[in-house]
Every structure is written in structure tokens, then in C-alpha cells.
C-alpha positions as CSV (number, residue, x, y, z in Angstrom):
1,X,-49.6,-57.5,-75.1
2,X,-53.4,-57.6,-73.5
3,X,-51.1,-58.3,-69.6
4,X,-48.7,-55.5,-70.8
5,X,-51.8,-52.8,-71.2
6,X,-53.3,-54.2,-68.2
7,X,-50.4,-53.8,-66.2
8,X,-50.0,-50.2,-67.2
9,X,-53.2,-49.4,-66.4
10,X,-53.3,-51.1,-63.0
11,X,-50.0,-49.4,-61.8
12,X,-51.7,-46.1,-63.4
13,X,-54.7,-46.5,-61.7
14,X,-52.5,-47.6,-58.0
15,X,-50.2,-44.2,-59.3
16,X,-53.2,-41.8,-59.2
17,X,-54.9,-43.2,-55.6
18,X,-51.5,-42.4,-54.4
19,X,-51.6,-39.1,-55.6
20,X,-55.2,-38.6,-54.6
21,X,-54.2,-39.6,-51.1
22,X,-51.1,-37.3,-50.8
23,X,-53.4,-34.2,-52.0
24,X,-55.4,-35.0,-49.5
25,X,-52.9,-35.0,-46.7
26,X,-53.3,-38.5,-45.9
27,X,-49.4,-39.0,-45.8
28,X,-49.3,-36.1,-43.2
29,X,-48.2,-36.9,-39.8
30,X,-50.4,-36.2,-36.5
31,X,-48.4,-33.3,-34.8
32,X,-48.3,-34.1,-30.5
33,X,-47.2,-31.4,-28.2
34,X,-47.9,-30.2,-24.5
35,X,-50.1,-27.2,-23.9
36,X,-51.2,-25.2,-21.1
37,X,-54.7,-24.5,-21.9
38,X,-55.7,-23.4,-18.6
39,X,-59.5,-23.6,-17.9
40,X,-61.5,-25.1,-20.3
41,X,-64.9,-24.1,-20.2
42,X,-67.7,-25.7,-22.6
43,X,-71.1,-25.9,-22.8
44,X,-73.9,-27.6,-25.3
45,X,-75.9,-30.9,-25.5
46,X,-75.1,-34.1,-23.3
47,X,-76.9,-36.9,-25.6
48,X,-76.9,-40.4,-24.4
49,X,-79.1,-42.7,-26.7
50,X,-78.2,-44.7,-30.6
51,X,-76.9,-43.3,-33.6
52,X,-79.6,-42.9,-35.4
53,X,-82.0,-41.1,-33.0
54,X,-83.1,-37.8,-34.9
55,X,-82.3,-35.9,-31.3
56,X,-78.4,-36.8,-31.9
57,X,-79.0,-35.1,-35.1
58,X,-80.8,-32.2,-34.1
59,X,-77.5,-31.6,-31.1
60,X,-75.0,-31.6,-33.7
61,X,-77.1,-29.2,-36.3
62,X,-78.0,-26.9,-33.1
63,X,-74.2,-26.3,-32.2
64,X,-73.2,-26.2,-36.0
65,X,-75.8,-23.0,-36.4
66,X,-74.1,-21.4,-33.1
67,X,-70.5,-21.9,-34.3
68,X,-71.3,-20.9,-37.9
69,X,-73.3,-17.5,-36.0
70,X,-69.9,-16.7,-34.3
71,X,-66.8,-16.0,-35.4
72,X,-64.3,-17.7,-33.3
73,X,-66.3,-20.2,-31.8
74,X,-65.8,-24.2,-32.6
75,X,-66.8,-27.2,-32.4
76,X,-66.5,-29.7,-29.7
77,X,-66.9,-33.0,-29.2
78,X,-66.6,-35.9,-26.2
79,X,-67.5,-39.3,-27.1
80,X,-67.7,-40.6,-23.7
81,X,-69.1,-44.3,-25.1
82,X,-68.4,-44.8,-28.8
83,X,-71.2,-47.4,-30.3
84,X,-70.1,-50.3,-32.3
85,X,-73.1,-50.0,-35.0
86,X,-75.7,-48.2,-35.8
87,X,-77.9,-49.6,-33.1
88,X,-75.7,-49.4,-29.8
89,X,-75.6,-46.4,-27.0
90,X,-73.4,-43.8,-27.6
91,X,-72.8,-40.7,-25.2
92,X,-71.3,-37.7,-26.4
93,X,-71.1,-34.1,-25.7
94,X,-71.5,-31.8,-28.3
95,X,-70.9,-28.2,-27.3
96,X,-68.8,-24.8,-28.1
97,X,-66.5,-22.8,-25.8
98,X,-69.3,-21.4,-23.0
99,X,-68.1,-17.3,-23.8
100,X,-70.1,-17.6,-27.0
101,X,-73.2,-19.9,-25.6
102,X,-74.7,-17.0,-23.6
103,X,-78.7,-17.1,-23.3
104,X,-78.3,-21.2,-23.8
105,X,-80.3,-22.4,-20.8
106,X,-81.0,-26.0,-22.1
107,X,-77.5,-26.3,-22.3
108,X,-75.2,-28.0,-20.1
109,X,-71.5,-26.3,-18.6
110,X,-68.3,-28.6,-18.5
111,X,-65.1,-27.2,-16.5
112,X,-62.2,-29.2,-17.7
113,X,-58.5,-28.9,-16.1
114,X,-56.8,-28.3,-19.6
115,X,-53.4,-27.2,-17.6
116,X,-51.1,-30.0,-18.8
117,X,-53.1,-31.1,-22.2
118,X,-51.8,-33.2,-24.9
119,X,-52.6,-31.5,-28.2
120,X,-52.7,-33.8,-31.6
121,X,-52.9,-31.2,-34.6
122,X,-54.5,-33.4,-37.4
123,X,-54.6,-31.5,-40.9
124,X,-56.6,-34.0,-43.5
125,X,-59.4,-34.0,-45.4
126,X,-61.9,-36.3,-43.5
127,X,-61.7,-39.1,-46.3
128,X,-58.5,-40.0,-45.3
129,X,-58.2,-38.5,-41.6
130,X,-56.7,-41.2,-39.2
131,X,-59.4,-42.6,-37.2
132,X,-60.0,-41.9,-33.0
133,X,-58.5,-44.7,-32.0
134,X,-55.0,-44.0,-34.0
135,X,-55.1,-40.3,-32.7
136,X,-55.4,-41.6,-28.9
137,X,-52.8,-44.2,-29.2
138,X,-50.4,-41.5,-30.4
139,X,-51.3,-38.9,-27.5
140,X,-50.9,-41.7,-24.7
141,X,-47.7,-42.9,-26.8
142,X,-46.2,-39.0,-26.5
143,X,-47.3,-38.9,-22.9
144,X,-45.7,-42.2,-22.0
145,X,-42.4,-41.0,-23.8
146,X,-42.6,-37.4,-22.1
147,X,-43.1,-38.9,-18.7
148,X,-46.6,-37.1,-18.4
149,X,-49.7,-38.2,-16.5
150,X,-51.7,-40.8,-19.7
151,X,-55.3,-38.8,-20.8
152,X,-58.3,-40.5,-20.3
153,X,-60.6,-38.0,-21.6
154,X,-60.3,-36.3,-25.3
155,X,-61.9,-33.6,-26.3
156,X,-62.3,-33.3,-30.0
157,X,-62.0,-29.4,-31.4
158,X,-63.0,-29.1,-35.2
159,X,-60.9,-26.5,-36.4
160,X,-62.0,-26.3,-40.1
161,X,-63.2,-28.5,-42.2
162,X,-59.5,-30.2,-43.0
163,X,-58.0,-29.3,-39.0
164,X,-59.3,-31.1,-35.7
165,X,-57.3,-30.7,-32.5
166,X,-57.9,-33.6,-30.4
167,X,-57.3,-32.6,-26.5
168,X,-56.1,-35.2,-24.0
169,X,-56.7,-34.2,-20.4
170,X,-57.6,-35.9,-17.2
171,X,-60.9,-36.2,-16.1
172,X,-61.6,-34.3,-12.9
173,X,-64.5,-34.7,-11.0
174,X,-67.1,-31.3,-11.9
């Protein structure tokens, strides 16, 4: 009886992660397609340091106020070096799209060639968003199966709070 009700309970308990996970869009595939983006222009704060440093911090809550600010605008997001734990150097850009950055003179302008892009469409809530490295995999997967030239840089655009487009381009020399 007592192996009975704790079996219940167990595939109960398994039943409603399940569900949990579903609501959240965790079953829902990462949608890859070709875009012409043209020129993509961004500018904000290059940081290069760890984790934890309170100037990181400050980048992201500085681009956060400008984006919230403007209508339109988003977030953006290059990890150029992604640290292993709390601890080890990261660089990362953290910017908007330049047209609503005016009067910005700390920040720095990236020109990106977005002319033949490779656009993953993620729609999750971040609990139970598939991580970078999954995301990547999948663009250079859909580029190797399209015959297109592989990304090696990806530009991360937060949509909304439950949509990121990740962008995969080619890095060009500025």
C-alpha cells in the first residue's frame, strides 16, 4: 500500500514538472532561418574583466535604462570570451542599435556585415531556455545543411523577456 501511494505521488509529482516545463515553452523548438539584415550598427559598453566586477554590472543596468527609455530599441549582447566561473575573464559587448544611442560618447560603435545572417528565434522563459552553446550548434548545423558560409560571431538580441534572437554572422574586420 505505503509503495502504491508513493508511487502515485512520484509519477504526480514527475506529471506536473512536465507540465510546468511545457508552459514554459521548454518543449519548443529553436526556429533557424536566413536573413538579410543588411548593416548592423550597434553601439554600448565593451567590458573585458570577471563576472563579478560591479562595472559589468553597472554596463548591463546602463543599456537596460536606455532600452527601457525607448521604444523600439533592444538589447544586445556579444560574449566574445565566456568565463568558466565566477572568477575567470569574460569579454562582452553590451549595447543597443546605435539610431537610439545618440549623445552616448563613452560608448563604443560596432558595424557588423548582417547580409547573409543566420537567425535562431528562441521563445522560452529563461528557466528552461536552451543554453548558448545548444543555440550555436544549431545555427552552424543549419548553415552546414544550407551550404552557407559557418558564423563565428553571435550576436544575442533580447526581444522580450520570453524571445531572444541569436544572430550568427561573420566577423569582419571594423
Amino acid at each position: 500500500m505505503k509503495k502504491t501511494a508513493i508511487g502515485v505521488i512520484l509519477v504526480f509529482i514527475f506529471a506536473l514538472g512536465l507540465f510546468f516545463f511545457y508552459s514554459l515553452g521548454g518543449f519548443n523548438d529553436i526556429e533557424i532561418e536566413r536573413e538579410n539584415l543588411g548593416q548592423i550598427e550597434l553601439s554600448g559598453i565593451h567590458f573585458r574583466g570577471t563576472p563579478v566586477d560591479e562595472s559589468l554590472k553597472e554596463a548591463f543596468r546602463t543599456i537596460e535604462t536606455l532600452t527601457k527609455e525607448t521604444e523600439g530599441a533592444k538589447l544586445h549582447t556579444i560574449y566574445y570570451l565566456e568565463p568558466m566561473g565566477k572568477r575567470d575573464t569574460m569579454e562582452v559587448f553590451v549595447g543597443l542599435e546605435s539610431q537610439w544611442s545618440k549623445n552616448q560618447e563613452s560608448f563604443v560603435s560596432l558595424k557588423l556585415n548582417g547580409s547573409s545572417a543566420i537567425v535562431a528565434h528562441i521563445k522560452a522563459h529563461r528557466i528552461v531556455m536552451p543554453g548558448p552553446e545548444k543555440v550555436k550548434n544549431k545555427i552552424r548545423e543549419f548553415a552546414k545543411l544550407n551550404a552557407l558560409e559557418e558564423p563565428d560571431l553571435f550576436v544575442d538580441q533580447i526581444v522580450d523577456s520570453n524571445r531572444i534572437r541569436v544572430i550568427g554572422i561573420k566577423k569582419q574586420s571594423q
